[in-house]
MIDO-985601 format. One record per residue (C-alpha): residue in one letter; x, y, z. Coordinates in steps of 0.2 Angstrom, whole numbers, plus 5000, padded with zeros to 4 digits. Example, Ala and Ser with C-alpha at 12.3 -4.5 7.8 and 13.67 -1.06 7.14 Angstrom:
! MIDO-985601
A506249785039
S506849955036
This chain:
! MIDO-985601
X502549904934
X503949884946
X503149864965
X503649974978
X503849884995
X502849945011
X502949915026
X500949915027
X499749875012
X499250075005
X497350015005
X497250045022
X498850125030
X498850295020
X498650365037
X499050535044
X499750525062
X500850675072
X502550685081
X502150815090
X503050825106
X500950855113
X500550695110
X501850605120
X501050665138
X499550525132
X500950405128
X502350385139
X504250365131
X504050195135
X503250015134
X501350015137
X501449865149
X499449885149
X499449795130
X500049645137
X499249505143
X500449395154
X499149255159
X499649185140
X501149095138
X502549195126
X502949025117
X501348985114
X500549155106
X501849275108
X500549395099
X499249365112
X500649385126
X501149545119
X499549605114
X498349535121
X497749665134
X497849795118
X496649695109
X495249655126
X495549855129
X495349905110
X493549805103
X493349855084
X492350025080
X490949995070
X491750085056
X493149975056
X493749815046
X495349825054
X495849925070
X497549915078
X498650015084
X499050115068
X497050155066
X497050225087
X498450325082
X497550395066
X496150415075
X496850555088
X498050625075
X496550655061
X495950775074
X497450875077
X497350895057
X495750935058
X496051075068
X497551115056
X496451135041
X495051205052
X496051365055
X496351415037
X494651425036
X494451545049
X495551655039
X495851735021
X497151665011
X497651714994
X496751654979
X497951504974
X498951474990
X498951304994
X498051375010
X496651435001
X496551234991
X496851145008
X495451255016
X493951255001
X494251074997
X493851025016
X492451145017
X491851064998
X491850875006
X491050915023
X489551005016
X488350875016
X486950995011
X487551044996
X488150874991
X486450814992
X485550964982
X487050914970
X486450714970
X487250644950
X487250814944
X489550814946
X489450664935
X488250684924
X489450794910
X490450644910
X489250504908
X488350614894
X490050624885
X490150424886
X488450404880
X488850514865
X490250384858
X489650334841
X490850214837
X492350094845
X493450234840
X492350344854
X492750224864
X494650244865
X494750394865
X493550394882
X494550254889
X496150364890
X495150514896
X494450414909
X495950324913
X496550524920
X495250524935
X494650384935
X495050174938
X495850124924
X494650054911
X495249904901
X497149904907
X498250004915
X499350154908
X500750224919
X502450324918
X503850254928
X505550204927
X506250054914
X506549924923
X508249874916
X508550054912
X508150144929
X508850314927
X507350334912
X505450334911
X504550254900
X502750174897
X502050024905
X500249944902
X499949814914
X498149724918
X496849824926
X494949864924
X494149774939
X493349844950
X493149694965
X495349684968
X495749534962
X495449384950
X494849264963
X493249354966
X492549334949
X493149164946
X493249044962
X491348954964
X491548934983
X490148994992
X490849154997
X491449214982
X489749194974
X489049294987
X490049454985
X490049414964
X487949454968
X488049594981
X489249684968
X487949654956
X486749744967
X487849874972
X488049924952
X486249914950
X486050034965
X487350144959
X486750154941
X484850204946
X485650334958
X486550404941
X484850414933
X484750264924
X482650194926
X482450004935
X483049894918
X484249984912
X485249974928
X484949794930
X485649764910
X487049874912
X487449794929
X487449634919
X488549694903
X489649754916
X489949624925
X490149494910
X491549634904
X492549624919
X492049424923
X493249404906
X494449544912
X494849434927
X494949264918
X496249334908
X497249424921
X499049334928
X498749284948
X499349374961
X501049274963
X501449274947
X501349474948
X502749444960
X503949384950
X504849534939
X505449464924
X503749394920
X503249594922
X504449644909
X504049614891
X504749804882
X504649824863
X504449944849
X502650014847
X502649964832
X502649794835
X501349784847
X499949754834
X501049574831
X501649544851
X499949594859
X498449634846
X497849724834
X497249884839
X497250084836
X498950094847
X499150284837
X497450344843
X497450294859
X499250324865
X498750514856
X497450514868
X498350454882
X499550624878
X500750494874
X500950524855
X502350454844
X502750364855
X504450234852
X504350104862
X503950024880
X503449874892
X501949784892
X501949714909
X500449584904
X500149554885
X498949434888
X497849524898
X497949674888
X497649564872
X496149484881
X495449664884
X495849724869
X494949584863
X493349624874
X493549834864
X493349734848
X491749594852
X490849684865
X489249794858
X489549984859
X488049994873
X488749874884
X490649974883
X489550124887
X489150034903
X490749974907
X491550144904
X490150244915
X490150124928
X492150164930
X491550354932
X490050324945
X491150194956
X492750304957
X491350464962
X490450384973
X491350444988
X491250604983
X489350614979
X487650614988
X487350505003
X486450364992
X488150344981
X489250344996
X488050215007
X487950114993
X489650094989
X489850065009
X488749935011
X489749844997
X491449875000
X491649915018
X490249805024
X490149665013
X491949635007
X492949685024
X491449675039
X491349875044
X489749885051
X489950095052
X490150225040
X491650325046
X491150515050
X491150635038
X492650745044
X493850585044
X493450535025
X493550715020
X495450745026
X495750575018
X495250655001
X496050825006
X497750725010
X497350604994
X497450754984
X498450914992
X499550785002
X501350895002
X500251045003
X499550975022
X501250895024
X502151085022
X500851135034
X501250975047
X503050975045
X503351145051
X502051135067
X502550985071
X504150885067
X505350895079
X507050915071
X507950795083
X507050665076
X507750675061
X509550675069
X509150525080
X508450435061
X509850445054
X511050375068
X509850235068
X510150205049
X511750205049
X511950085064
X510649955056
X511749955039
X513149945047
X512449785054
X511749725039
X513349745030
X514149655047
X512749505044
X513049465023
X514949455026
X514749335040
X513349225027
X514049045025
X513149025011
X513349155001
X514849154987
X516349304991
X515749344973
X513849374977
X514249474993
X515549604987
X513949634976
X512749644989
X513849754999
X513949884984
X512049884982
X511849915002
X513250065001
X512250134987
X510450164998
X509850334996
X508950355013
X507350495015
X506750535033
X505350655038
X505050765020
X505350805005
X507050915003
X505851004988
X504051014990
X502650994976
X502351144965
X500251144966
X500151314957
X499451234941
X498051124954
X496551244954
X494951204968
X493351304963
X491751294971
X490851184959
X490951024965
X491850914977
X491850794962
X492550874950
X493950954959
X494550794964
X494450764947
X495850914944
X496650834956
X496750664947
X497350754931
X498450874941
X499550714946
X499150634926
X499850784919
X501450794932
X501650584927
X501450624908
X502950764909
X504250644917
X504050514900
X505650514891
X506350614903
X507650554917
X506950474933
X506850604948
X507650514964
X507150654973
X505350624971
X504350554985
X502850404988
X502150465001
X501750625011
X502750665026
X501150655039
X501050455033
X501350315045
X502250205034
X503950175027
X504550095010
X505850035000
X505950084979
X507049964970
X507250084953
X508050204966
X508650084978
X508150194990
X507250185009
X506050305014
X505250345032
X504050485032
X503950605046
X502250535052
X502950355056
X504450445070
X503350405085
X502650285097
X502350145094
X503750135080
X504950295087
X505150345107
X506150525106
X506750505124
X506450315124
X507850155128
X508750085114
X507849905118
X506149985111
X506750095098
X507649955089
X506149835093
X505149975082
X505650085073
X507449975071
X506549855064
X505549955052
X507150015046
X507849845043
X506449785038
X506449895020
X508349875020
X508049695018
X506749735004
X508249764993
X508549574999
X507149484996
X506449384982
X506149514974
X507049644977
X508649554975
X508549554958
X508649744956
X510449794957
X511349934965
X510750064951
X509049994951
X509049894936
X508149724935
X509949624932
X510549464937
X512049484949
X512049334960
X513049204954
X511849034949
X512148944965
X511949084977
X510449104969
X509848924971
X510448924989
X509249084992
X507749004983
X507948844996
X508048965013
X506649045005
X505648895001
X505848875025
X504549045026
X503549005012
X503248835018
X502848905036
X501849035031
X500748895019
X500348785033
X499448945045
X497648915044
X496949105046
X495149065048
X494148915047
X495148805033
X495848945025
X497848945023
X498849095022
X499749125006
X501749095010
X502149134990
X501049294989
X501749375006
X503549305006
X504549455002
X503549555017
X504049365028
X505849395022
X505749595027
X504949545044
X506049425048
X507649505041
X507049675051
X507149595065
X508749495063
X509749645059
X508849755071
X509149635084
X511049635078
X511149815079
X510449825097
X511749705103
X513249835102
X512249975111
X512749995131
X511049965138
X511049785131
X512849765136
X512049805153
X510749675152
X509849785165
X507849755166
X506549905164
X504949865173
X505649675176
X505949665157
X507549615152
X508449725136
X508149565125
X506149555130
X506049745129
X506649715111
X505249605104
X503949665115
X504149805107
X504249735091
X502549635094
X501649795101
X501849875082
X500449735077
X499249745090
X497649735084
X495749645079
X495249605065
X493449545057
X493249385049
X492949465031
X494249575033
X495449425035
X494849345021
X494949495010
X496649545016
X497349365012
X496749364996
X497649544993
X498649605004
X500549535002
X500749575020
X500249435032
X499149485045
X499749565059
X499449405073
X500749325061
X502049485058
X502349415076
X501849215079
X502449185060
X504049285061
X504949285079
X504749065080
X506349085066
X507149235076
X508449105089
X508549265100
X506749265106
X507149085110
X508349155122
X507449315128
X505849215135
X506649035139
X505548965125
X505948765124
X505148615114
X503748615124
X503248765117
X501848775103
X502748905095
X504448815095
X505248765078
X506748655079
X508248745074
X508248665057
X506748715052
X507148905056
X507349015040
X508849095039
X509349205027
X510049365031
């Protein structure tokens, strides 16, 4: 399916963080000047100039891979929703309100007692179903039940808009079934990639003798499972290639999917999926569903059993007993990113509660919270940054009259969301009973299936949101050409009410730029002004981009992250093109306002160092060494040190702003700056 472009990678920036006017008396409407760390030289880590005091003031939390600025500010705000919550449950709500769901569901995942008296027993219906299957006919139809709550088994099914006919929804089956995030972990023989391949071994065999399975049992089924999603991966397209759209875009007739893809029971299972009579749609990845179709047909019922339970127990286990969720934190937070600490209770269960309620909480935010005038202040900025954008393709010398009267239409034609939705989610239909934490996220899960299912065949809803409003993040949609910035990202670092223009538009500016140049990049640029995957650049404007391109890709390929590890200047080059576009248009926007006119300083910063110190600041943060490995190899977003070292050496105006010469570490020689928009 078509990706939609964040501004941070949704694994681990789902993140619920206030604008109340409250907060701001712990952060002043202005520049931290305590993040800084002036003994390093801006041109030879700006990052480290910027940031550096953040990151000696702010060591990782045990229970953290990853902590920045963005995790602090989750930190404070998951209290104030904590509180939120809290207080429906000091009250009565009627049976149904989305007060009473908000309030239960919390109480449901904090109840440690009862989860533990619980122990498999939430599972156990469904693992009992799967061990019923009698034939491979069982077997799909418990795929596509599965696939409701569950990590897709197999491959992946999904309603969504055609991508060469935006304004409708149709299917998409694209690869899927693993459960370690990428190909490279089952395949590559290095010596760390063996060593997760054994601890996920382990963690299966944990997990399965905490469902109830004796000591063998759970060691075989480890190993059928394993083999099953070894030849998953070996089949599935890399990373990169998932990057390019028209090698995502394969859409035929159903009926000649037995002949284009394989052999199977396409009528059963697209029944089952609630998808019957179906005409036609996109296999995003034939061969990898041919190769898991494949794996349905060879494979002995007893070890797709396995394969099948083992997608229920892992997509549980965070909503179980202690032993299911310290086991599957010893593997994924500790081994595969370096946490060292289980996050408390309280903070996972308002993860879940927003996971599953989250316009339900967001209703409740956005009115105690969400200052209005932030809104207003939004939307000046927007207008100002596309007005520069427009300002910034008419004056490209290398781009065709031709391609720009095109990219001009497609930037006129934004549809911009700020704060919330204008309609919020109807969860009358979503029930929370007092049976199990489990299984009411399961309602949950087939809550949202059954609200996907009714929208195939029907015509896309542009209204319809990504995120919640009480999410710190922002993104671009290319099938609705639209830019979205929830309520939650309208405060410091990114957004300062009652801050200067130099540090708005070093933050939330550039955020704002940055998804409007999404519709720019590599791939994004190949969606048109309606949304539709079309070619509208003429062939040599094309070919010029591609070369500019090639400047960030190049870069970005010869960082070493850690050790000799490289970053990936393919994989992340659309978020390189955002940052780095962000900041040009941003930058351009600022020039026009009357404090950079004035060119007065601010606590002996000058407009221009105000601009990308504030930029720099959105990044602080420390990271552990498996945590950068993990995010290199799946994260398109280059880490944070790099959002800043990586990007602002092709930005000329930082050049001017801190005196940055050829002595520099960081200097690039004009040439070899990439310049595209």
């Amino acid at each position: 399916m078509k990706a939609i472009f964040y501004l941070l990678t949704i694994v681990s920036a789902m993140t619920l963080i206030s604008c109340t006017q409250q907060k701001n008396a712990q952060q002043p409407e202005g520049l931290d000047l305590s993040f800084m760390d002036t003994t390093a030289a801006p041109g030879e880590s700006f990052y480290q100039y910027a940031t550096g005091g953040w990151q000696q003031a702010n060591p990782i939390p045990d229970e953290y891979a990853r902590y920045g600025s963005f995790d602090k500010l989750r930190e404070e705000n998951q209290q104030q929703i904590q509180s939120l919550i809290e207080a429906l449950g000091s009250e009565e709500h009627p049976a149904g309100s989305n007060a009473q769901k908000v309030g239960d569901l919390y109480r449901m995942g904090i109840d440690s007692v009862r989860l533990n008296e619980q122990g498999a027993e939430p599972i156990l219906p469904q693992l009992e179903a799967i061990a019923a299957a009698k034939d491979k006919e069982d077997v799909i139809r418990l795929t596509a039940q599965v696939s409701r709550f569950a990590g897709n088994p197999f491959f992946g099914f999904a309603v969504g808009p055609d991508d060469k006919n935006s304004s409708m929804n149709i299917v998409h089956l694209y690869q899927s079934g693993i459960g370690m995030g990428d190909r490279d972990y089952y395949l590559l023989e290095d010596d760390h990639s063996k060593s997760l391949r054994e601890a996920y071994v382990k963690l299966m065999e944990t997990q399965f003798s905490n469902a109830g399975y004796d000591e063998a049992k759970a060691v075989q089924a480890a190993a059928n499972v394993m083999r099953i999603e070894t030849a998953l991966a070996k089949a599935h397209i890399t990373r990169e290639m998932r990057r390019i759209p028209e090698l995502n875009y394969h859409k035929m007739k159903v009926e000649d999917l037995p002949a284009a893809v394989a052999p199977f029971n396409w009528d059963l299972y697209f029944s089952e999926v609630g998808a019957p009579g179906l005409d036609s749609l996109n296999v995003s990845h034939p061969e990898p569903v041919k190769a898991a179709i494949a794996i349905i047909e060879q494979e002995p019922l007893a070890s797709l059993q396995d394969y099948l339970s083992w997608k229920v127990i892992n997509s549980a286990a965070g909503y179980l007993s202690d032993a299911f969720v310290e086991a599957n934190f010893e593997f994924y937070g500790k081994t595969l990113s370096g946490s060292k600490e289980l996050r408390p209770r309280w903070r996972r269960t308002i993860d879940a509660v927003n996971g599953a309620l989250g316009e339900a909480v967001g209703q409740l935010y956005v009115e105690q919270y969400f200052p209005p005038q932030a809104k207003e202040r939004m939307l000046t900025l927007v207008d100002n940054l596309s007005i520069a954008l427009g300002e910034r393709i008419s004056q490209l010398e290398w781009m065709s009259d031709e391609t720009k009267a095109k990219a001009h239409e497609k930037l006129a034609t934004f549809t911009v969301k700020i704060g919330y939705p204008d309609k919020w989610k109807d969860y009358t239909t979503l029930e929370v009973q007092d049976d199990s934490y489990w299984q009411n996220m399961v309602r949950a899960s087939e809550f949202e299936y059954a609200e996907m299912i009714s929208e195939l065949g029907q015509p896309v809803d542009k209204s319809k949101w990504f995120m919640s409003p009480q999410t710190v993040n922002a993104y671009y949609n290319p099938s609705s050409n639209e830019i979205c910035f929830p309520a939650g990202i309208l405060q410091p670092p990114f957004f300062y009410m009652d801050g200067d223009d130099a540090i708005n538009y070093g933050g939330i500016g550039v955020v704002i730029g940055h998804e409007m140049t999404h519709g720019f990049d590599d791939q994004g640029r190949k969606f048109d002004k309606e949304g539709n995957l079309a070619e509208w650049w003429t062939a040599d404007d094309a070919a010029r981009f591609d070369e500019r391109a090639r400047v960030l890709v190049d870069h970005f390929d010869a960082i070493t992250v850690l050790d000799t590890v490289r970053a990936n200047g393919t994989f992340t080059l659309g978020e390189n093109i955002a940052d780095q576009g962000g900041m040009q248009v941003s930058y351009h926007a600022f020039m026009k306002t009357d404090q950079a006119a004035a060119g007065e300083a601010i606590d002996g910063f000058t407009p221009a160092q105000r601009f990308f110190l504030s930029y720099a600041a959105l990044w602080a943060g420390n990271v552990r060494d498996a945590e950068i490995l993990r995010l290199t190899k799946i994260d398109p977003h280059s880490l944070g040190r790099w959002r800043v070292d990586g990007a602002v050496p092709h930005v000329d105006a930082w050049y001017d702003a801190f005196n940055i010469t050829s002595s520099d570490p960081l200097w690039l020689p004009k040439e070899k700056r990439a310049s595209i928009w």
